[in-house]
C-alpha positions as CSV (number, residue, x, y, z in Angstrom):
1,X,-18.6,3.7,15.8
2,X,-20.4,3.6,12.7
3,X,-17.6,3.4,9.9
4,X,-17.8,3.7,6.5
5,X,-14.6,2.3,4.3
6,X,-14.0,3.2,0.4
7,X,-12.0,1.3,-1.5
8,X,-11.1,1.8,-4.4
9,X,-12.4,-0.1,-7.4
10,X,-9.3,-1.7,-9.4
11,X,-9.5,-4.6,-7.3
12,X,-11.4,-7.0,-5.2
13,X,-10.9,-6.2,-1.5
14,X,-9.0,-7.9,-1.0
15,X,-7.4,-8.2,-4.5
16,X,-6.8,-11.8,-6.0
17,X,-3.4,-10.8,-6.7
18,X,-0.9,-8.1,-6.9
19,X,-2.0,-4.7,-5.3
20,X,-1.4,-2.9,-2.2
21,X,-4.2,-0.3,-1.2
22,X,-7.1,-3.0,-1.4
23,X,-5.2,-5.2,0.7
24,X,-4.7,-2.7,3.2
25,X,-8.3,-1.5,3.1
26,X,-9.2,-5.0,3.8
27,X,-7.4,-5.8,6.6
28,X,-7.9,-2.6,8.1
29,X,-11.7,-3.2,7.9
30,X,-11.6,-6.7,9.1
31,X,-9.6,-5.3,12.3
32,X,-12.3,-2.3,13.1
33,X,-15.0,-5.7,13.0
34,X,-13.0,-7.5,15.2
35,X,-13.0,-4.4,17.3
36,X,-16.5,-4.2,17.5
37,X,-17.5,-1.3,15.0
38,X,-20.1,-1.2,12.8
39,X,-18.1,-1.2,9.7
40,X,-19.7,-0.9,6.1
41,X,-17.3,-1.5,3.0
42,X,-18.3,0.0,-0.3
43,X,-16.3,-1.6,-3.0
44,X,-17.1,-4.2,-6.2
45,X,-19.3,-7.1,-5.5
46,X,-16.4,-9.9,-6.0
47,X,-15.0,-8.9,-2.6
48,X,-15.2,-10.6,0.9
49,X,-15.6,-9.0,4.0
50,X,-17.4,-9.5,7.9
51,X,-18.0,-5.9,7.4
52,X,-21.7,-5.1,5.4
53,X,-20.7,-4.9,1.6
54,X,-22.2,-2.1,-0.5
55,X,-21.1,-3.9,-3.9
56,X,-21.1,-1.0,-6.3
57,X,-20.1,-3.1,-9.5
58,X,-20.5,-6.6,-9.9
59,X,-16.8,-7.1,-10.2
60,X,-13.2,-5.1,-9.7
61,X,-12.2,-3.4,-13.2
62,X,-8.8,-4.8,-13.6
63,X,-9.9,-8.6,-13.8
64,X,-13.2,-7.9,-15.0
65,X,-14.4,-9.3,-18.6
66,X,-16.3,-6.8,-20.4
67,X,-14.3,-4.6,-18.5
68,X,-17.0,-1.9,-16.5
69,X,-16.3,2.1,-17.7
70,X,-13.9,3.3,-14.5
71,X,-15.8,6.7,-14.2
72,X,-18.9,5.4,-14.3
73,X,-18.2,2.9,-11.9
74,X,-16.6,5.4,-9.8
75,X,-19.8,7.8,-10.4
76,X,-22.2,5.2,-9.3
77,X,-19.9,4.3,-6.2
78,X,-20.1,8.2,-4.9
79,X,-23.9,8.4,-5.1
80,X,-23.9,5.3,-3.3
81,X,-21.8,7.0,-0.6
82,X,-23.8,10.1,-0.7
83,X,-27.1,9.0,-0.1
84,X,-25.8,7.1,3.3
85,X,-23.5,9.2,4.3
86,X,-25.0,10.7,7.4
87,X,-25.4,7.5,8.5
88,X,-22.4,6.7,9.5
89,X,-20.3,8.6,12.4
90,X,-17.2,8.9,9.7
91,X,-16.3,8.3,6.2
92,X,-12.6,7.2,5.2
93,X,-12.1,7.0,1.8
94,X,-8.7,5.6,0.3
95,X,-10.0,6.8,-3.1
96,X,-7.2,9.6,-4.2
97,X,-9.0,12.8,-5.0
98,X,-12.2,11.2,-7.0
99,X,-14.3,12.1,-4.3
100,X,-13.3,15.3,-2.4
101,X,-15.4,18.0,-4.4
102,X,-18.6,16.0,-3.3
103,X,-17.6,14.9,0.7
104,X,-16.4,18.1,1.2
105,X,-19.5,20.0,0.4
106,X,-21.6,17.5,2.5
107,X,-21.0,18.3,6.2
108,X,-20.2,14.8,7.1
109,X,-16.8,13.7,9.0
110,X,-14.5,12.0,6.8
111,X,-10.7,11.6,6.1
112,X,-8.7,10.4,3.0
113,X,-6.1,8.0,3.3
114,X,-3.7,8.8,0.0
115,X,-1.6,5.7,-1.2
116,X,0.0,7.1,-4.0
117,X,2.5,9.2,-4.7
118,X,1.9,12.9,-4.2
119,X,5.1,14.3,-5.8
120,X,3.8,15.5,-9.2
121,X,3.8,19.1,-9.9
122,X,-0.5,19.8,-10.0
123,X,-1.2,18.3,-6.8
124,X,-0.3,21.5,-4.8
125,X,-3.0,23.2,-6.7
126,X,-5.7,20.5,-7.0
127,X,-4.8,20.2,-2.8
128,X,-5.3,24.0,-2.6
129,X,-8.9,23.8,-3.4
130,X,-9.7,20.9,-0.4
131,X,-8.1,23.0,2.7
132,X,-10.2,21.8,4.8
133,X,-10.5,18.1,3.8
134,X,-8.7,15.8,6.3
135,X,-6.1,13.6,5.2
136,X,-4.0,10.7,6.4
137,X,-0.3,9.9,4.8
138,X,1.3,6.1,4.9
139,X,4.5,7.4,5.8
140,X,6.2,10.7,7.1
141,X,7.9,11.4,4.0
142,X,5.0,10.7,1.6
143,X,3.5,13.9,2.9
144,X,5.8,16.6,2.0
145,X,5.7,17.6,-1.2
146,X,1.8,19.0,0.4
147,X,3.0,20.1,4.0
148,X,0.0,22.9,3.6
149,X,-2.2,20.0,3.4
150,X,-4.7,19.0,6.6
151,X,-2.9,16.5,7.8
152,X,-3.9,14.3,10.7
153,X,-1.2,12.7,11.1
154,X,0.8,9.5,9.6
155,X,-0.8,5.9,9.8
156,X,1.9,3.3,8.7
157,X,0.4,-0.1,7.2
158,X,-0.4,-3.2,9.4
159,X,-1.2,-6.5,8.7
160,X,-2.3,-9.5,10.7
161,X,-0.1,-11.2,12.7
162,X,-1.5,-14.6,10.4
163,X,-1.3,-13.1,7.2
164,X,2.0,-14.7,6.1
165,X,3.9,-16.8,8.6
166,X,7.7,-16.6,9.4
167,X,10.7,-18.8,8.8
168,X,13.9,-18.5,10.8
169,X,15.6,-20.9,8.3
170,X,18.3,-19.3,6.8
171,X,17.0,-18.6,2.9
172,X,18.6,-19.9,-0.4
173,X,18.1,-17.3,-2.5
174,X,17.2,-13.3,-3.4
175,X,13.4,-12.4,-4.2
176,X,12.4,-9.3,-5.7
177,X,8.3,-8.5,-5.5
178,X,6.3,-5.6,-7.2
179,X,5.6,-4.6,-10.6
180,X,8.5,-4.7,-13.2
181,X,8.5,-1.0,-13.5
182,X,11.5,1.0,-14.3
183,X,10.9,2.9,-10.7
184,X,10.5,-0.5,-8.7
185,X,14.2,-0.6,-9.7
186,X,14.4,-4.3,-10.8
187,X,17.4,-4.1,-13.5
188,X,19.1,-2.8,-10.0
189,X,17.8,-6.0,-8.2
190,X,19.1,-8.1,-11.0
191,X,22.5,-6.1,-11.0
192,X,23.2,-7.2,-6.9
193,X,21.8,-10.5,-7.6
194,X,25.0,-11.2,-10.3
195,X,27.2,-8.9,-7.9
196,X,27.0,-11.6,-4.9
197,X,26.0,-15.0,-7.1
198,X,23.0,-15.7,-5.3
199,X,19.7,-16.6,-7.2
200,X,16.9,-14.1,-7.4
201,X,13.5,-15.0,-8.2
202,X,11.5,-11.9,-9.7
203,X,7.9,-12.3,-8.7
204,X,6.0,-9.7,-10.3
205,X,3.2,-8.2,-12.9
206,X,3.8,-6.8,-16.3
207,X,1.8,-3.9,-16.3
208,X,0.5,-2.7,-20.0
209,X,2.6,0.7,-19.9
210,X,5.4,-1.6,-19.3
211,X,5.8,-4.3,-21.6
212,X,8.0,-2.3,-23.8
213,X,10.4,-1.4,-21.2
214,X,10.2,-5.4,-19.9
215,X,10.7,-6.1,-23.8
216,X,13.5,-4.0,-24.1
217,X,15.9,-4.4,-20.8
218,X,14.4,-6.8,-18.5
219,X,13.6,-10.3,-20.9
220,X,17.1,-10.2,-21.9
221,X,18.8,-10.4,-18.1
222,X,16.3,-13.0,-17.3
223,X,18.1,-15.9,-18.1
224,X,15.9,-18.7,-15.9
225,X,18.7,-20.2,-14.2
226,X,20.7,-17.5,-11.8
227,X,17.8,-14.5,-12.9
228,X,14.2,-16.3,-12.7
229,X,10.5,-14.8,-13.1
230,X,7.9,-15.9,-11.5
231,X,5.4,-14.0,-12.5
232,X,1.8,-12.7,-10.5
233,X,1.6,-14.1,-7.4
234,X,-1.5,-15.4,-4.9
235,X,-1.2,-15.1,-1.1
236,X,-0.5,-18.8,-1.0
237,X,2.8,-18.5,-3.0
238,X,3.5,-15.1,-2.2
239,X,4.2,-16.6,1.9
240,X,6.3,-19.6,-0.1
241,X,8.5,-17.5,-1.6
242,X,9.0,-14.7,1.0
243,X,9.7,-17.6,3.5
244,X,12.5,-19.2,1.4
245,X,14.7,-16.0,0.6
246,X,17.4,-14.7,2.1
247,X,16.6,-11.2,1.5
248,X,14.0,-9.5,-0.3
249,X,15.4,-6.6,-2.5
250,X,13.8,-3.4,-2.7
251,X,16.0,-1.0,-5.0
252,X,13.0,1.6,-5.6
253,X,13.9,4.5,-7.7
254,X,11.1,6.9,-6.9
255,X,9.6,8.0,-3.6
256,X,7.9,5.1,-2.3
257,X,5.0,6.5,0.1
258,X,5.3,3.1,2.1
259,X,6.3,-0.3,0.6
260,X,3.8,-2.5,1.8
261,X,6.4,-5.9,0.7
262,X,8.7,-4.3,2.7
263,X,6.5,-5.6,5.9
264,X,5.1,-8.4,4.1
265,X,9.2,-9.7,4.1
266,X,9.2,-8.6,7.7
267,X,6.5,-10.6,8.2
268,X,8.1,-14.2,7.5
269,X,11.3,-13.0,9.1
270,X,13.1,-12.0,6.0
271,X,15.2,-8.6,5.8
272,X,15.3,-6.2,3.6
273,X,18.2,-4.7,1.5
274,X,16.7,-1.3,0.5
275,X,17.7,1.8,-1.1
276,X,17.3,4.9,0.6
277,X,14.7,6.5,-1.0
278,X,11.1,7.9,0.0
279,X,9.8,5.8,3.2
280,X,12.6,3.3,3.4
281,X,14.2,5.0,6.6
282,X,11.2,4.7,8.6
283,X,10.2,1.3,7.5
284,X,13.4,-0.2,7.4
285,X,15.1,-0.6,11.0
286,X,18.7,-0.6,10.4
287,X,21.0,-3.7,11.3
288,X,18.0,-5.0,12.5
289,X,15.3,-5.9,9.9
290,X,17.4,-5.4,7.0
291,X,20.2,-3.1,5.2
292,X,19.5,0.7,4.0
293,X,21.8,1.8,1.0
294,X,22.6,4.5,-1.2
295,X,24.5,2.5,-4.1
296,X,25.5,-0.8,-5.5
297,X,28.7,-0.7,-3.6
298,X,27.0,-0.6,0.0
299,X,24.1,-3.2,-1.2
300,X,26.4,-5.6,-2.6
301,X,28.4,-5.3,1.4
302,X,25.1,-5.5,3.2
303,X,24.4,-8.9,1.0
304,X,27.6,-10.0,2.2
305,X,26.2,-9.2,5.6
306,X,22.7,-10.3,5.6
307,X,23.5,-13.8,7.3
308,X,24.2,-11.6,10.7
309,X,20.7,-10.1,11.0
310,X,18.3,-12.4,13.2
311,X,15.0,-13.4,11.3
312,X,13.4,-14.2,15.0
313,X,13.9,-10.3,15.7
314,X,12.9,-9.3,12.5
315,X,9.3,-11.1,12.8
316,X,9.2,-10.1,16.0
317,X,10.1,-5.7,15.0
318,X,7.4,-6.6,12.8
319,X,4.9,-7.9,15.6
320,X,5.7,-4.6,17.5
321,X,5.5,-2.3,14.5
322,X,3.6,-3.3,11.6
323,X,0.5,-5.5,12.8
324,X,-3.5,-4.7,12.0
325,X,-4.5,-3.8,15.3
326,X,-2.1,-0.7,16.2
327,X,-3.3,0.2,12.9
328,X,-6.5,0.0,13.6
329,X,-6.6,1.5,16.6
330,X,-4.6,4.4,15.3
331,X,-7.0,5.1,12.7
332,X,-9.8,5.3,15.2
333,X,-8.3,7.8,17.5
334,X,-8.7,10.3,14.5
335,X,-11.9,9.2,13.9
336,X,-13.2,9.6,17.3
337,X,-11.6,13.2,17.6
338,X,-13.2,13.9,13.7
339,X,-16.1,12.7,15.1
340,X,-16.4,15.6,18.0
341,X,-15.1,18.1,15.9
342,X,-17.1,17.7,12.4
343,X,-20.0,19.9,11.8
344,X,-22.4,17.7,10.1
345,X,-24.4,20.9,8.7
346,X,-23.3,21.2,4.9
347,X,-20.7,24.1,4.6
348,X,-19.5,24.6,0.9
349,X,-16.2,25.6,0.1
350,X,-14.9,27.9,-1.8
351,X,-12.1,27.8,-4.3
352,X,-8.9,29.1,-3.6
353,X,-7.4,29.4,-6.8
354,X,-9.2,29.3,-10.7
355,X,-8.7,26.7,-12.8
């Protein structure tokens, strides 16, 4: 098949550091190569990829010094889109929403893949106006708060089997990975990590909008000793430190449409003490890659408890669940059935509700 993949433009795909969607996107791509497709990958020009590369900027916003204008970038990475899209046999576009008033007027098959979250009170009626728009969520729950949506169907995240490689060593210490965001939960982490007296190394980025609350209730917990920050992470590191822990902690307070370190932990045999919130249930297999909670009182027991699970049959839940291919290949069944059902003739749409 002829595919076309959008990334979004934040970051390199894949990113240099911290971030989820691109990474996904880029292994997702390389996967559909390896399968043979004709795969072209419109993102900023600092990325690397098998697939062709329609480098809309020169580099990813978020790293990039003068930083570009994210609209215009955005704007130039549309028309770029526009002008090939009947070129390809479908367009998946992990953009959000930036680009539905244009693909959907253009006859072409496409689907969205939405990463974030899809809880906030104005989606209904932006999703109202796109009824006919196909879309894709990363996780059964991360769809509900638009069931009237077109929904395909749920993809959940792979990675390759080589991204990150396991230990089955038992670890020496708690990790907790993500941004330092008040709904990543890490005062939480740090509370279980004091609770049991094990270590917990905080590997994460400060993002602007949160260096007040970091400021103000995280830098005074972090004492370097039993509470440590590591700060932004590469792959390289990322593997080192996954490898070592015990368990990675993933106390979320907000409805987490997949948890892509959740599988990344999986990944080097390392379980997962979660709270039960958004996707956790389906990610998490309980008693067997890690611990699902509802409080400090059951995390601090499945802590206690972590030394039972087997890191061989975590990595190997993770080889059955979570790998590139199967998501590869379950992307492709809806874009072969989009593919026969599409009309590639333009067909506006009409709005369903005003402004």
């Amino acid at each position: 098949m002829r595919i076309a993949q959008i990334a979004p433009l934040a970051e390199s795909v894949p990113p240099k550091l911290y971030d989820g969607t691109e990474r996904v996107v880029s292994w997702l791509t390389e996967e559909l190569v390896a399968l043979g497709h004709d795969v072209t990958l419109f993102a900023s020009g600092d990325s690397e990829t098998t697939a062709k590369l329609v480098p809309v900027i020169s580099r990813a916003i978020r790293l990039a010094r003068p930083k570009p204008e994210t609209l215009a970038a955005y704007a130039a990475q549309l028309d770029a889109v526009a002008q090939a899209a009947h070129s390809f046999d479908v367009l998946h576009f992990h953009t959000d929403w930036i680009h539905l008033p244009l693909i959907s007027r253009l006859g072409v098959p496409h689907l969205t893949t939405f990463h974030n979250r899809l809880d906030t009170p104005d989606l209904p009626r932006v999703a109202a106006r796109f009824p006919r728009s196909p879309a894709v969520s990363i996780s059964d729950h991360h769809r509900t708060p638009l069931a009237a949506a077109k929904w395909l169907g749920t993809v959940y995240h792979g990675m390759p089997a080589g991204a990150l490689e396991p230990s089955f060593e038992k670890g020496r210490y708690l990790v907790f990975l993500g941004r330092l965001a008040k709904e990543k939960g890490p005062e939480t982490a740090i509370r279980w990590a004091r609770a049991v007296g094990m270590p917990l190394r905080m590997a994460a980025k400060i993002p602007r909008a949160e260096t007040r609350y970091y400021r103000d209730h995280l830098r005074p917990l972090i004492d370097g000793e039993l509470i440590g920050l590591v700060g932004e992470v590469d792959d390289r590191a990322k593997r080192d430190l996954l490898s070592g822990a015990a368990a990675l902690l993933f106390p979320i307070d907000w409805p987490e449409p997949f948890g892509l370190v959740m599988i990344e932990a999986m990944a080097c045999g390392t379980p997962v003490v979660a709270l039960r919130r958004g996707s956790v249930p389906e990610i998490v297999d309980e008693g067997v890659t890690g611990f699902i909670v509802s409080d400090d009182e059951e995390a601090i027991a499945a802590l206690g408890r972590i030394g039972e699970l087997d890191r061989r049959r975590v990595r190997a839940t993770f080889e059955r669940r979570f790998l590139s291919r199967r998501m590869a290949q379950d992307y492709l069944g809806h874009y072969a059935a989009l593919a026969r059902s599409e009309s590639r003739t333009s067909s506006p749409l009409g709005m369903l509700d005003g402004p």
